[in-house]
BANUKOL-894196 format. One record per residue (C-alpha): x, y, z; residue number from 1. Coordinates in Angstrom, 2 decimals, padded with zeros to 5 digits. Layout:
[atom [X; Y; Z]; NUM];
...
//
This chain:
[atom [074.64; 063.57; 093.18]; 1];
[atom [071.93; 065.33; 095.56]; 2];
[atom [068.76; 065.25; 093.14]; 3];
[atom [064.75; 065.65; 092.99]; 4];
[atom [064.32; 068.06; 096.12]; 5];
[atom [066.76; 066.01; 098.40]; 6];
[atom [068.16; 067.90; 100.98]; 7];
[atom [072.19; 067.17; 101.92]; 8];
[atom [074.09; 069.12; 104.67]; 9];
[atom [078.14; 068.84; 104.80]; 10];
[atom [078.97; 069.18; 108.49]; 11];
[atom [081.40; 068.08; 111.28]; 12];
[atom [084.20; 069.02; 108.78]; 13];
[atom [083.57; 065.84; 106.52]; 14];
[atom [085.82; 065.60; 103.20]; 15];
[atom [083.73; 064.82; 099.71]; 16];
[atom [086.67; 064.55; 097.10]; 17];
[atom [086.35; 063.95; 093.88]; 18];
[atom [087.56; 061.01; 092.19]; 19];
[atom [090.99; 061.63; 089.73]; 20];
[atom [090.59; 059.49; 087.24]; 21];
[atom [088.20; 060.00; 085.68]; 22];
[atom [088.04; 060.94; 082.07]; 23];
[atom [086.11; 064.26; 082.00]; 24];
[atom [087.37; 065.65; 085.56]; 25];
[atom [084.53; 064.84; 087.98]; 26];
[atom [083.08; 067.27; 089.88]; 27];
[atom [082.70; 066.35; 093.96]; 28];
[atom [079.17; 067.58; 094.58]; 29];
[atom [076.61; 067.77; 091.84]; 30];
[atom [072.80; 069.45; 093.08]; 31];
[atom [070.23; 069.08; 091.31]; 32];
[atom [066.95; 069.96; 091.42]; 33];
[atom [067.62; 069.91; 095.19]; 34];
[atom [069.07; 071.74; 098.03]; 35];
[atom [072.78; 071.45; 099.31]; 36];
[atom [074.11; 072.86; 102.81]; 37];
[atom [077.74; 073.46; 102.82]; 38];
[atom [078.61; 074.18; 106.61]; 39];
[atom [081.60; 073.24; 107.41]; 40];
[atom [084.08; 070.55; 105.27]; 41];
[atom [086.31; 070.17; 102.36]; 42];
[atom [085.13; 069.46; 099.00]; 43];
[atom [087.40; 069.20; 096.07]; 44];
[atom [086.70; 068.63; 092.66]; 45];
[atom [088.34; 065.60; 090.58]; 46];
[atom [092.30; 066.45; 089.43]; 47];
[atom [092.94; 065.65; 085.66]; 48];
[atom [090.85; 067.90; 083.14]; 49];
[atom [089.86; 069.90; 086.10]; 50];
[atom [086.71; 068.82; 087.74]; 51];
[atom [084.57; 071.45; 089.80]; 52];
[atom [084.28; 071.47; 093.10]; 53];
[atom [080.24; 072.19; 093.24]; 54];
[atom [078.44; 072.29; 090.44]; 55];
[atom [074.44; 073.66; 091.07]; 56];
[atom [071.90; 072.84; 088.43]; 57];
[atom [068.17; 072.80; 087.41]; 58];
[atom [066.47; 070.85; 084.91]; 59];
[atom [063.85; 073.27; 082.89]; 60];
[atom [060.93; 071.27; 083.41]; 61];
[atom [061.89; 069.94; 087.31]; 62];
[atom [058.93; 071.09; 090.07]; 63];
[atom [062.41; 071.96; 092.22]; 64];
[atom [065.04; 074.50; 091.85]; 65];
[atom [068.72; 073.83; 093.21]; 66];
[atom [070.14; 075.70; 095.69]; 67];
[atom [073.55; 075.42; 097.60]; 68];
[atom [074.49; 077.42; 100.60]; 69];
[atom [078.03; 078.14; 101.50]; 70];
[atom [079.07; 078.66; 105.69]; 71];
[atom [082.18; 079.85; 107.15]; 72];
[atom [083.53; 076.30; 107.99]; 73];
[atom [083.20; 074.97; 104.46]; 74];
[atom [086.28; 075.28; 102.04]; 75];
[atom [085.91; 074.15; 098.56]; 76];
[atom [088.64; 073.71; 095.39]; 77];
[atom [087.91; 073.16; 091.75]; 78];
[atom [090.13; 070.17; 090.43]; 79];
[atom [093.66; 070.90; 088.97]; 80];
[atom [094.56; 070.26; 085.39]; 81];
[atom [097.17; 067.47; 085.00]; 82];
[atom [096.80; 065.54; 082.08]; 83];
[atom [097.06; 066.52; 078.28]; 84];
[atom [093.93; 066.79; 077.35]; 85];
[atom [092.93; 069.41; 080.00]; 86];
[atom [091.53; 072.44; 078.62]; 87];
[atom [092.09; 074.46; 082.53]; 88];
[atom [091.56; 074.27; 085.81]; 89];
[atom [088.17; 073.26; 087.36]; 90];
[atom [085.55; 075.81; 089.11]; 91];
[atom [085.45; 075.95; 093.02]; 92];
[atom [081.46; 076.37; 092.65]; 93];
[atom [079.49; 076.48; 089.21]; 94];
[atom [075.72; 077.69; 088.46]; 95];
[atom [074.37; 076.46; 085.80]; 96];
[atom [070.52; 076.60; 084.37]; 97];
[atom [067.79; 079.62; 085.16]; 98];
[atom [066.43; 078.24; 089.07]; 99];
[atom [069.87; 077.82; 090.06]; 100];
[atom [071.38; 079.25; 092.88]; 101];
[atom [074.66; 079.85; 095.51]; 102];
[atom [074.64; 081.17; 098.05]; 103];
[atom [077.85; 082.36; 099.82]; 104];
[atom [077.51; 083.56; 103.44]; 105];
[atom [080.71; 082.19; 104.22]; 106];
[atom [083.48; 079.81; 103.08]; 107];
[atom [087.35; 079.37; 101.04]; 108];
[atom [086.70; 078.87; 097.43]; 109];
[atom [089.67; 078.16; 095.49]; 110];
[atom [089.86; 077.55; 091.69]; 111];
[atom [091.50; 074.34; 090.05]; 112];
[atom [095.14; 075.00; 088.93]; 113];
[atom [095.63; 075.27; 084.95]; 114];
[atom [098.10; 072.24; 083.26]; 115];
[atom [101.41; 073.20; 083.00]; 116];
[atom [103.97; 073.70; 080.08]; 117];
[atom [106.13; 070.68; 081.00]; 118];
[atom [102.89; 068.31; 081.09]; 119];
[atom [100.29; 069.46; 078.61]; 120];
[atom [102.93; 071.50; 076.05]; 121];
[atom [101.52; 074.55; 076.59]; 122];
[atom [099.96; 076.13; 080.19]; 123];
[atom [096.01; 076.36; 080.48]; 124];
[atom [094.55; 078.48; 082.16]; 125];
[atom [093.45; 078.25; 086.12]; 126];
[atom [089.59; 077.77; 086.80]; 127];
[atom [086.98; 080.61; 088.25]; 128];
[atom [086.25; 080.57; 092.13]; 129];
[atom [082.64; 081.01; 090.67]; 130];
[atom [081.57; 080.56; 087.31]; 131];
[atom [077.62; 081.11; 086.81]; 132];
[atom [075.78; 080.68; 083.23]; 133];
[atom [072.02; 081.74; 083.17]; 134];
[atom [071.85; 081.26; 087.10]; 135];
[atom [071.95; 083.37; 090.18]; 136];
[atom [074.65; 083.73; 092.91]; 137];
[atom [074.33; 085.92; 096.20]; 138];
[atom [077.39; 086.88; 097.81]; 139];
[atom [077.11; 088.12; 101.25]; 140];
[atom [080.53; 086.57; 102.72]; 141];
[atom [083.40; 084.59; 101.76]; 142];
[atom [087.50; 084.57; 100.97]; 143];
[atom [087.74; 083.79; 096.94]; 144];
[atom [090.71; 083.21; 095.91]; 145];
[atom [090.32; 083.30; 091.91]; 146];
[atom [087.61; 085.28; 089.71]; 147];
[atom [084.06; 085.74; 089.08]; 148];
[atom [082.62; 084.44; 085.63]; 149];
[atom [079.04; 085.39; 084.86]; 150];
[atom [077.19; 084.82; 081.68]; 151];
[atom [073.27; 085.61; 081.07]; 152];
[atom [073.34; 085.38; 085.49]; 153];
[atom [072.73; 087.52; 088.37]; 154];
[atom [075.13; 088.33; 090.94]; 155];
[atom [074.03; 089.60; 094.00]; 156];
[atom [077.01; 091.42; 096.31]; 157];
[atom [075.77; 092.48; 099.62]; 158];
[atom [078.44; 094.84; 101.53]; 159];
[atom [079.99; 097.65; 100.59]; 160];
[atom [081.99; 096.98; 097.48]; 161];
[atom [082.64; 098.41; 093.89]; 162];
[atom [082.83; 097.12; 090.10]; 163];
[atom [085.51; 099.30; 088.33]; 164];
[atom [088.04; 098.15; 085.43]; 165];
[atom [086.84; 094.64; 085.82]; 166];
[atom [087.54; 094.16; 089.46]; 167];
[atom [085.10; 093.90; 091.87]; 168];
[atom [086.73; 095.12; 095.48]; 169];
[atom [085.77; 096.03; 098.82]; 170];
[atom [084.16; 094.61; 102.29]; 171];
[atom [081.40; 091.76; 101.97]; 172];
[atom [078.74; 091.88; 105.03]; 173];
[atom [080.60; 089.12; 106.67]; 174];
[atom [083.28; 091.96; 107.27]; 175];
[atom [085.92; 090.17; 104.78]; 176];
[atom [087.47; 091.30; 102.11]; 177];
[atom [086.65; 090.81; 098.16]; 178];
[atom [089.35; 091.96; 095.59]; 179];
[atom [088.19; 089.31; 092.72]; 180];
[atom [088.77; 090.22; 088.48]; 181];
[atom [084.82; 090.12; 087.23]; 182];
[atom [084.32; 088.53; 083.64]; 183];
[atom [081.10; 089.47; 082.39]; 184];
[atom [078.66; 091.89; 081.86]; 185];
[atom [078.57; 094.77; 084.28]; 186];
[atom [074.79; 094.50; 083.83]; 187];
[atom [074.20; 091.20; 085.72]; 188];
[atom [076.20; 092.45; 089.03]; 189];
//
């Protein structure tokens, strides 16, 4: 936990991972009400029900609002699904609250793996590189290697890209490529 206007940078490729056993996959990195710079590292959300990798929240009556910042030298994985009770994989980076905000200049964000057939009975499904509900997310770089989820949020792309059929593709203004599936309104991109 990074809370109350604390201020936490992840350099000199340090590892925060998650812990697997717990019951409700735990997420790696929790902000709130503070301010969280990702530089360079690995962060990776608890394994069982799929824990996130970051999660980025504000309280509604807190004096701060949280913030993360993603850099090139950070990568960061959502938890896999591995036990029974797993409903899918866990987000590389969720937004959650009005206040709230990522910030992605950089970075490898890689959704938690959904349960399989042989160990939960039937296959879940795999978790969002970035999930945001009622909070804000600016992309300006960044490799993502599952989708965008967006509910009541704002998503700011910078670069030259496009939303069509559900897909959001093109160049980022790092120069890299984004070729992500988009759930949610068309609206809040």
């Amino acid at each position: 936990f990074i809370l109350n206007g604390t201020t936490l940078s992840l350099v000199n490729g340090i590892s925060i991972v998650a812990p697997s056993d717990g019951k409700d996959g735990e997420e790696a990195v929790r902000v709130e009400d503070a301010f969280f710079h990702a530089k360079n590292g690995l962060i990776s959300g608890g394994l069982g029900v799929g824990g996130s990798g970051v999660t980025v929240t504000t309280n509604r009556n807190s004096e701060f609002q949280a913030k993360a910042t993603f850099e090139d030298g950070v990568t960061v994985h959502g938890g896999d699904a591995i036990r029974q009770t797993t409903t899918r994989g866990g987000d590389a980076v969720q937004v959650l609250h009005a206040g709230s905000e990522a910030v992605f200049k950089g970075g490898v964000f890689t959704p938690g793996a959904g349960c399989t057939v042989q160990v939960c009975g039937q296959p879940t499904s795999t978790g969002n590189s970035v999930q945001v509900l009622n909070g804000k997310a600016t992309v300006m770089g960044g490799k993502f290697n599952g989708n965008f989820f967006c509910d009541q949020c704002d998503i700011e792309i910078h670069g030259c890209v496009e939303l069509k059929n559900g897909k959001i593709t093109g160049n980022l203004l790092d120069g890299s490529r984004i070729d992500v599936v988009y759930d949610g309104s068309e609206n809040d991109v």
